[in-house]
C-alpha beads as a LAMMPS data file, in Angstrom:
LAMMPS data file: protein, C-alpha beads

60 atoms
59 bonds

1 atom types
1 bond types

-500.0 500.0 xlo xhi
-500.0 500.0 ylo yhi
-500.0 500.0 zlo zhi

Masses

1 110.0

Atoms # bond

1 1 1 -7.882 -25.042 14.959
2 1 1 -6.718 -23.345 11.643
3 1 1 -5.392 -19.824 11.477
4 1 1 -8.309 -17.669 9.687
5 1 1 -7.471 -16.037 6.462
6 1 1 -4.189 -18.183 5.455
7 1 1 -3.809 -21.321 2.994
8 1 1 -1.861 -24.034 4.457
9 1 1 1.181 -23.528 2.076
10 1 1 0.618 -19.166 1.446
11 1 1 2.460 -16.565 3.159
12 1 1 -0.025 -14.305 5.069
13 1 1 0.268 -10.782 3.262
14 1 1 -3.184 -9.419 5.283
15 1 1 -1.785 -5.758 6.272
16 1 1 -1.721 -5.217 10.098
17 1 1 -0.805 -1.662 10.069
18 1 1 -2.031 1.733 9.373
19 1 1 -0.304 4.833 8.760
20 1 1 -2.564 8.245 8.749
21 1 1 -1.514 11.338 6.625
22 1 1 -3.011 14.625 6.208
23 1 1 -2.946 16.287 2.684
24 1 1 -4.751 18.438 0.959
25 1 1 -8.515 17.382 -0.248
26 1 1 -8.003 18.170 -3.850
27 1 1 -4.903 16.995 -3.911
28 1 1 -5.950 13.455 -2.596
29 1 1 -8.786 13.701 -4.948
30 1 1 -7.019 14.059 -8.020
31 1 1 -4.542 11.478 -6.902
32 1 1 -7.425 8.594 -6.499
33 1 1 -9.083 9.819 -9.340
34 1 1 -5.380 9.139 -11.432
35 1 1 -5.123 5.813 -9.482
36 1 1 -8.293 4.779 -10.885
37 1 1 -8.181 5.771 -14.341
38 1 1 -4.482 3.729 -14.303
39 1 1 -6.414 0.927 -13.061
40 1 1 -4.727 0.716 -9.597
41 1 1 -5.100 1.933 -6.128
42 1 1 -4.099 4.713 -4.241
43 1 1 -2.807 2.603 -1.577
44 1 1 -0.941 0.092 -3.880
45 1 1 0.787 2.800 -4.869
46 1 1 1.564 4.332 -1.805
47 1 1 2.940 0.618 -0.566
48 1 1 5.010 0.724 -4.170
49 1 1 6.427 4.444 -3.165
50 1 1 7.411 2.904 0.379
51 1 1 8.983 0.086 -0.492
52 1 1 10.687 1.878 -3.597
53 1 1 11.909 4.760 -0.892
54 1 1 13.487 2.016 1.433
55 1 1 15.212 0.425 -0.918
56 1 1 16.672 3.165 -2.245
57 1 1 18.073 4.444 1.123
58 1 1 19.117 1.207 2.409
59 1 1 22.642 0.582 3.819
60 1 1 24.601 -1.896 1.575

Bonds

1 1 1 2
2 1 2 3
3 1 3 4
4 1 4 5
5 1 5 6
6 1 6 7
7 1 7 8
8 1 8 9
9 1 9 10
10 1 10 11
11 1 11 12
12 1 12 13
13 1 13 14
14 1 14 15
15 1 15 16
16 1 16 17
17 1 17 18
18 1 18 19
19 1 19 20
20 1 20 21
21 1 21 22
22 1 22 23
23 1 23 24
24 1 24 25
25 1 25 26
26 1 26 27
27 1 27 28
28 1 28 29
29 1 29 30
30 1 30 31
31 1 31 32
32 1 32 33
33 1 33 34
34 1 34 35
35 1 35 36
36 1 36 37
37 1 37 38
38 1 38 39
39 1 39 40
40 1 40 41
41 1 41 42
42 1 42 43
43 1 43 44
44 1 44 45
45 1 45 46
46 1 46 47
47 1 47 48
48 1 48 49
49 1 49 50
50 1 50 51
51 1 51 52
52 1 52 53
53 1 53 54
54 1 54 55
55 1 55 56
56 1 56 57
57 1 57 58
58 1 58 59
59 1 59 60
């Protein structure tokens, strides 16, 4: 049997993980409400923050 969700030649990216922040309603409100009207999500940008912070603060 296949593996669900992945093309034969594709790199899985399905996200496996979930990390839960509180912050404050308004706050997350006006944040989507940016994300949307730049076309993107808040999530994508929260990955993009993530992996921006990491590499920033790696060890060379």
């Amino acid at each position: 049997m296949g593996r669900v969700g992945t093309k034969d030649s594709k790199i899985s990216t399905k996200k496996n993980s979930q990390l839960v922040l509180r912050l404050d309603k308004d706050e997350r409100d006006e944040f989507v409400q940016l994300c949307k009207e730049l076309d993107t999500s808040a999530a994508r940008e929260i990955r993009r923050f993530i992996r921006g912070f990491m590499k920033e603060h790696a060890e060379s």
